[in-house]
NUDRENBA-297668 format. One record per residue (C-alpha): x, y, z. Coordinates in steps of 0.5 Angstrom, whole numbers. Layout:
<rs>
X; Y; Z
...
</rs>
This chain:
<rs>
163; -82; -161
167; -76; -159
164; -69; -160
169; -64; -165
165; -58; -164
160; -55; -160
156; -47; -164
152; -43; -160
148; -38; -163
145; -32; -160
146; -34; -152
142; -29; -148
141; -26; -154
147; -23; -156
153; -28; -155
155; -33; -161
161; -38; -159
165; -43; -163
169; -48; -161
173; -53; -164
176; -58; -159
183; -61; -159
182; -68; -161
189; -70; -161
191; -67; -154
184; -69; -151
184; -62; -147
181; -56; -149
180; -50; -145
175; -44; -145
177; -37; -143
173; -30; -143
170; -24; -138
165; -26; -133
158; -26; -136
160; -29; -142
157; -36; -142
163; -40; -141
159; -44; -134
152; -44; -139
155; -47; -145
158; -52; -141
151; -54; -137
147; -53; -144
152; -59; -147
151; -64; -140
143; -62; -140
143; -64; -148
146; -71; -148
143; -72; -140
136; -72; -142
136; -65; -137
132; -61; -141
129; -57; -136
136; -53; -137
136; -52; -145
127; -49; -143
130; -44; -139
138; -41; -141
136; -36; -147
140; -39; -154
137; -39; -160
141; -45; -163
147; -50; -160
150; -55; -165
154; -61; -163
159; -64; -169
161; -71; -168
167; -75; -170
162; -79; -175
161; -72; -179
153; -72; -176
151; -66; -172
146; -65; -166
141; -59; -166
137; -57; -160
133; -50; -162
130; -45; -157
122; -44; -160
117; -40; -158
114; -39; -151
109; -43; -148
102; -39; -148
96; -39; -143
92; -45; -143
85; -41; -143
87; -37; -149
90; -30; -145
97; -27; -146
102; -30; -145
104; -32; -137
109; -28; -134
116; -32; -134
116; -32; -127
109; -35; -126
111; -40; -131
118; -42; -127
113; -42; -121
109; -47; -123
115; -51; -126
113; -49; -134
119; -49; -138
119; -41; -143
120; -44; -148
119; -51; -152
126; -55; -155
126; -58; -162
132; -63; -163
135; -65; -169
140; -70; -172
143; -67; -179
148; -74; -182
148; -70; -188
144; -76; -192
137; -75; -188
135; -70; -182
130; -74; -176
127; -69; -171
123; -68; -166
120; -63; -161
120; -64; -153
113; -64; -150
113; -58; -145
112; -62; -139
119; -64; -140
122; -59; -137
118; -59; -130
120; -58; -124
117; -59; -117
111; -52; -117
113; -47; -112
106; -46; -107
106; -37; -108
101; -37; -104
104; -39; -97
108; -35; -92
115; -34; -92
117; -39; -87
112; -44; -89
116; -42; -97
122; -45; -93
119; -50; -90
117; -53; -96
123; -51; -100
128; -54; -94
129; -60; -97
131; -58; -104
135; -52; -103
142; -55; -100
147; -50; -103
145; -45; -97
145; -47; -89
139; -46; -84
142; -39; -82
143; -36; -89
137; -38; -92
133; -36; -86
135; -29; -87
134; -28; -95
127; -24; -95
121; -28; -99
123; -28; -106
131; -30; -106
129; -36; -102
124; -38; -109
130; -35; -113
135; -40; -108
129; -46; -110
130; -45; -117
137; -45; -118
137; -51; -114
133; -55; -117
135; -52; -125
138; -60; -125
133; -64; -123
133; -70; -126
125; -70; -132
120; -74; -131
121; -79; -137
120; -77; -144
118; -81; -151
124; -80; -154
125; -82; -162
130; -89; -163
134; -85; -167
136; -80; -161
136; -86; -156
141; -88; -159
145; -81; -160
145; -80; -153
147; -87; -152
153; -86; -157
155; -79; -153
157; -80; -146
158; -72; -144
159; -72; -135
160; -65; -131
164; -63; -125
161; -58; -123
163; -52; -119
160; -54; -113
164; -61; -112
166; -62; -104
158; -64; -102
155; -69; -105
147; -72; -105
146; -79; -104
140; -83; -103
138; -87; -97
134; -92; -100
128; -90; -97
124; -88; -102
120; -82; -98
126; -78; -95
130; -73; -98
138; -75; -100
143; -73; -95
148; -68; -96
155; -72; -95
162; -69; -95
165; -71; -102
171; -74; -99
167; -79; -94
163; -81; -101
169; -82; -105
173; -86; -100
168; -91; -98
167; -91; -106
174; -93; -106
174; -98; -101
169; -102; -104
172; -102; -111
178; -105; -108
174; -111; -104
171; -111; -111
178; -114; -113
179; -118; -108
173; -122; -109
174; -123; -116
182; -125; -114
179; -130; -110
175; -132; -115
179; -133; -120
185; -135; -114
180; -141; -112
178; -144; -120
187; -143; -121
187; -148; -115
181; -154; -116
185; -154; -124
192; -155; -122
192; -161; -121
190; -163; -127
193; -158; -131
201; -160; -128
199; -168; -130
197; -165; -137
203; -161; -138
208; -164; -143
215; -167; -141
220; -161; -143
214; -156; -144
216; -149; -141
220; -143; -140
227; -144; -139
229; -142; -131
232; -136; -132
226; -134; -136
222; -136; -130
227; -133; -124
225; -127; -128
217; -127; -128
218; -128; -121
222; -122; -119
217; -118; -124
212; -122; -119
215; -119; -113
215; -112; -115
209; -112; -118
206; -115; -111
209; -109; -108
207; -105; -112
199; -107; -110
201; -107; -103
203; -99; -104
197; -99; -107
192; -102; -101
190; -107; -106
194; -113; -102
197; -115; -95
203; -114; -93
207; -121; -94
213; -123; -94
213; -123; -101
212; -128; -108
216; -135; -105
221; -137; -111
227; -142; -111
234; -140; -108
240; -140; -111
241; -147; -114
238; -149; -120
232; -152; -121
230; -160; -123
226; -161; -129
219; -164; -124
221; -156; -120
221; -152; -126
215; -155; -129
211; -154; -122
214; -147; -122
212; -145; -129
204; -147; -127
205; -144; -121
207; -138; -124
202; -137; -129
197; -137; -124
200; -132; -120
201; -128; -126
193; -128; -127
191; -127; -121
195; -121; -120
193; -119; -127
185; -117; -125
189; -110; -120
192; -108; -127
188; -102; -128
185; -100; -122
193; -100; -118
195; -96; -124
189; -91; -122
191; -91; -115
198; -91; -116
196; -84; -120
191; -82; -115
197; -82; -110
203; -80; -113
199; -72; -115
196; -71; -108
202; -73; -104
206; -69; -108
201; -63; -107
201; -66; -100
205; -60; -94
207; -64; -88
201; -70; -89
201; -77; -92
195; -81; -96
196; -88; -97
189; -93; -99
186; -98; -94
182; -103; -97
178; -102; -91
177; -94; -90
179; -92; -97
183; -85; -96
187; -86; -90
190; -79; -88
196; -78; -83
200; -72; -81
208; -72; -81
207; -75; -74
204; -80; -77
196; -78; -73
191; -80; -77
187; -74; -79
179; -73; -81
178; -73; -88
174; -67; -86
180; -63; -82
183; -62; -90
184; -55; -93
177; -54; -97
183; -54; -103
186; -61; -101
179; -63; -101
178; -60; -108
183; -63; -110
182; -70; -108
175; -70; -111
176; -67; -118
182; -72; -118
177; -78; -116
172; -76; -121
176; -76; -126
181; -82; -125
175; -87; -122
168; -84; -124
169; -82; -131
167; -87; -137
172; -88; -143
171; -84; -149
166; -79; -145
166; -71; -146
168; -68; -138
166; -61; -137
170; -58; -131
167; -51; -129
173; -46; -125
178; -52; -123
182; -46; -120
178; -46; -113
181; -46; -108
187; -49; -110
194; -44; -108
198; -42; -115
202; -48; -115
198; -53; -116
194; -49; -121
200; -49; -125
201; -56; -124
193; -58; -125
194; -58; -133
200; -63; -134
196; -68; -129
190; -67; -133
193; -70; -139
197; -75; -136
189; -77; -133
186; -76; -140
191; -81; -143
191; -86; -138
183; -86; -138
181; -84; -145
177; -79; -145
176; -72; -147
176; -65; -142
173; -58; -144
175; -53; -138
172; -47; -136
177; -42; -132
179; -35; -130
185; -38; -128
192; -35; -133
195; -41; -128
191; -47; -130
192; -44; -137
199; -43; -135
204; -45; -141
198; -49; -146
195; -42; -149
195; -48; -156
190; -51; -152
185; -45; -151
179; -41; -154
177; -34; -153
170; -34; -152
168; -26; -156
163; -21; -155
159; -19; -159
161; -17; -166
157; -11; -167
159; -8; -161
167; -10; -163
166; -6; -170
163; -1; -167
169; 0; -161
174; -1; -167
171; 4; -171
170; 9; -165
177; 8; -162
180; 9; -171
</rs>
């Protein structure tokens, strides 16, 4: 199901947004002055559909609703604050962040317009890892240094006590819950909604080790990204081999079976095979094959009936085994065609060995890590979505602007449609950027404040 609307009544108190998407041109943007919940609203959506709820517990809102194509509509409604359990006053906030309580609890609701199904999260959902007050400040650090990667060792040291427990608490908003009950019914809803978010901070990325006691490491996204595509392309291969190998062991019993006269004709089959040849050349470009000599085929004289019949089978299999590149050559070959023309005086291509291969104009091959923090911005919100982003999802893209020069912000729109056609899904931006608006204001929202504070401005200013 594809998400149609999205309301938010009363964020941080006072805020009420709506927003209709753009189903037909599958890219909406939102727009407004800072501290106006644009990067909220956007975390609030991912945390709902992500079982995240920790998010919904702590960003104040009284009501978020997310209408689906199908006509239902999924509620999620702040409640009351969670008391002490020796019947005293309420805890402070802080104490409950502290030992990693939500302030709030979260009802969920799925209004189909026949029936209503709810349930409320338990309070346990939103935990985090508890924060140990009562160390001293550097034995604080020590403890948080594992989950805290959004600050170096220098900074982070130099922050007093209390910014470094401010420092854990951001970083840990998205920590993944311990699991929860959840009905059949919403289940399935989650299932139904697929919601990804890029988020603002996308040059490192956490990956696991495979041993269970040590913390993820921090690598640079374009090193994971390239190692991931490689092994996307090898993927391929295996599957052309297989399928190259089970052609092979059948073809003879497929060319005795083949019917006397059976076929194309042969100027139908020289040319599938010039089709053949450019669409081998294009997988070459692509990384996806060797370079070869190209697809082997008759010369200029005709064919005999016995060549013609062998040639059509031969061709066939080919025609297969080429067939399982389709999708991922169009990726890449997009992928390629908008970095490179982003690209001064630098050149990428694709190796199914090392995935991303940079080199300069001298054709020295660069360190991934040796690209501007733009190229590198790039090339990861690119990959993410062309390689990563499941059909039918809602992507989120918080502030695609960063650390892109001015002309590729104007460029940055009409790449990402041709990307959402390509791979079928829907984008919700939240930007400063006039430039990344550039020419499609049809495809904005003006996130308003207050209403009451903008009569009474109009009142004051009559």
């Amino acid at each position: 199901m594809r998400i149609v609307e999205i309301e938010i009544e009363k964020l941080f108190g006072i805020f009420d947004h709506r927003i209709r998407l753009n189903t037909d041109d599958r890219v909406t943007i939102i727009h407004g002055p800072n501290g106006f919940g644009k990067t909220v609203l956007l975390e609030l959506v991912h945390g709902l559909f992500n079982g995240l709820y920790a998010k919904l517990a702590q960003i104040p809102f009284q009501q978020l609703s997310v209408l689906l194509d199908n006509g239902a509509c999924v509620v999620a409604r702040q409640e009351t604050m969670i008391a002490a359990s020796d019947g005293r006053e309420p805890q402070s906030l802080a104490r409950l962040v502290s030992e990693g309580l939500p302030a709030k609890k979260i009802r969920l609701a799925l209004r189909n317009g026949r029936q209503e199904e709810e349930f409320v999260l338990p309070s346990g959902s939103a935990r985090r890892p508890p924060i140990p007050l009562s160390l001293p400040r550097e034995a604080l650090f020590n403890h948080l240094t594992g989950y805290v990667t959004s600050y170096d060792d220098v900074t982070i040291r130099n922050l007093n006590r209390e910014s470094v427990i401010t420092a854990f608490i951001e970083a840990t908003r998205g920590s993944p819950p311990p699991p929860v009950e959840e009905p059949l019914w919403w289940r399935e809803t989650k299932r139904s909604v697929r919601v990804e978010m890029i988020q603002e901070q996308r040059l490192l990325m956490k990956i696991t080790t495979g041993h269970r006691q040590q913390q993820p490491a921090v690598v640079p996204a374009v090193h994971a990204y390239s190692k991931d595509l490689a092994q996307k392309v090898r993927r391929k291969l295996a599957e052309s081999a297989e399928v190259s190998q089970s052609l092979e062991r059948t073809f003879p019993a497929r060319l005795l079976n083949r019917k006397h006269g059976d076929g194309p004709s042969e100027n139908e089959l020289r040319a599938r095979l010039a089709v053949l040849e450019r669409k081998r050349e294009k997988l070459e470009g692509a990384g996806l094959l060797e370079e070869e000599q190209g697809v082997p085929g008759p010369a200029a004289e005709s064919m005999d009936d016995e060549t013609r019949e062998v040639l059509a089978i031969w061709v066939e299999d080919a025609e297969k085994k080429l067939s399982i590149f389709d999708d991922l050559a169009t990726r890449i070959e997009l992928f390629q065609n908008i970095i490179n023309s982003r690209f001064l005086y630098k050149h990428l291509r694709i190796s199914r060995r090392d995935g991303f291969v940079v080199t300069t104009a001298a054709g020295e091959r660069l360190p991934l890590t040796a690209l501007s923090s733009g190229e590198q911005q790039e090339m990861v919100l690119l990959y993410e979505l062309l390689f990563r982003t499941a059909p039918n999802s809602l992507v989120l893209i918080d502030e695609p602007e960063l650390s892109l020069h001015v002309a590729w912000q104007t460029k940055f729109l009409d790449d990402l449609i041709r990307i959402s056609e390509l791979a079928s899904f829907d984008v919700l931006i939240a930007t400063h950027s006039p430039q990344i608006i550039h020419t499609r204001w049809d495809l904005t929202v003006e996130l308003e404040g207050p209403k009451a504070e903008a009569e009474l401005a109009a009142t004051t200013i009559s």
